[in-house]
C-alpha positions in Angstrom: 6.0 -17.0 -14.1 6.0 -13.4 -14.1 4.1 -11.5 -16.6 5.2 -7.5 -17.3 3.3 -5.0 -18.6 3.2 -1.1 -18.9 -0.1 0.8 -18.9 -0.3 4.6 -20.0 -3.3 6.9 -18.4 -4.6 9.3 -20.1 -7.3 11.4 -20.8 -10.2 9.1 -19.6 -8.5 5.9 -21.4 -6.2 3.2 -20.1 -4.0 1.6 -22.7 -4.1 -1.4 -22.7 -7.3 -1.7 -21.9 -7.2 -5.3 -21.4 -4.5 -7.6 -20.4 -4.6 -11.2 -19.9 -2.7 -13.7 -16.8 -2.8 -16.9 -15.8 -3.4 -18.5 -12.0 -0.6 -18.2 -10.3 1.1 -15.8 -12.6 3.1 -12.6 -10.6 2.2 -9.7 -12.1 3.8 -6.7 -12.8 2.2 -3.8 -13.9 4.3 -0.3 -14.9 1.3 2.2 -14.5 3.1 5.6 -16.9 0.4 8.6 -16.5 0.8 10.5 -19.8 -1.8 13.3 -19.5 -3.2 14.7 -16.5 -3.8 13.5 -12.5 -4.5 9.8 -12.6 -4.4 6.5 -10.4 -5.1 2.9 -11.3 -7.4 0.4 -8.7 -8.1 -3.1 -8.8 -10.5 -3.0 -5.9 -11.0 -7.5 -5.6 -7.6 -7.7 -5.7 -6.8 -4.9 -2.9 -4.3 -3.3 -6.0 -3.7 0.4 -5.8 -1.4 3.2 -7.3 -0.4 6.3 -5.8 -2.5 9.6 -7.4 -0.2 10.8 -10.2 0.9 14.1 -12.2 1.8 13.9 -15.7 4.7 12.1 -16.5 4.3 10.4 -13.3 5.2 6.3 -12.7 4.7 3.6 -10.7 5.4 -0.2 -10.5 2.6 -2.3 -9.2 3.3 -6.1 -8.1 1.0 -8.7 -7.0 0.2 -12.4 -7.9 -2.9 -13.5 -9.6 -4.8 -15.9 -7.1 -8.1 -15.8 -8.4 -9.4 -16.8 -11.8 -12.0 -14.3 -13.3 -12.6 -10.7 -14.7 -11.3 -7.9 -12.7 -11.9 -4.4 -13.3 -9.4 -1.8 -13.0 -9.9 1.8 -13.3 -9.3 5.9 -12.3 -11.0 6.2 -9.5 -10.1 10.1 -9.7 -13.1 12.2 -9.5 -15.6 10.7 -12.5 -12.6 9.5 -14.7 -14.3 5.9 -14.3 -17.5 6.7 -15.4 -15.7 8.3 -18.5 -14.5 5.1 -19.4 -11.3 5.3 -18.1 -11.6 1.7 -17.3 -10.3 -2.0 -18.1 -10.2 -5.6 -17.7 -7.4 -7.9 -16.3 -8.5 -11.4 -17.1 -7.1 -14.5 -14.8 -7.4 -18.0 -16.7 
């Protein structure tokens, strides 16, 4: 089954800031950066965007394998520790 979703960056905020898969699931996620210079990492699950400029998109693609929590977030400069941060669960 293949599960869609968009995410919008923004100033130090991901919405949504959780989404929920199952096992098994391929997973597309439409990362939209609406304000500023912005990327979106799922370091367990090797899932990385390119840096982005406002206005800026990109279509990420992988299958969940794993069940669990898994954090994504900005890993530009302390964006993260801003709270620009979420959760993708894996049931």
């Amino acid at each position: 089954q293949v599960k869609e979703f968009t995410i919008e960056g923004s100033k130090y905020v991901f919405t949504p800031n959780q989404i929920k898969v199952k096992v098994g699931d391929k997973v597309k996620i439409n990362f939209i950066n609406k304000d500023g210079l912005h990327d979106f990492v799922i370091d367990k699950l090797s899932v990385k965007s390119k840096r982005l400029n406002t206005g800026e998109s990109e279509m990420l693609e992988f299958t969940a394998n794993d069940k669990g929590s898994f954090e994504y977030y900005c890993s530009v400069g302390n964006h993260k520790a801003m709270g620009m941060k979420g959760t993708l669960v894996i049931e």
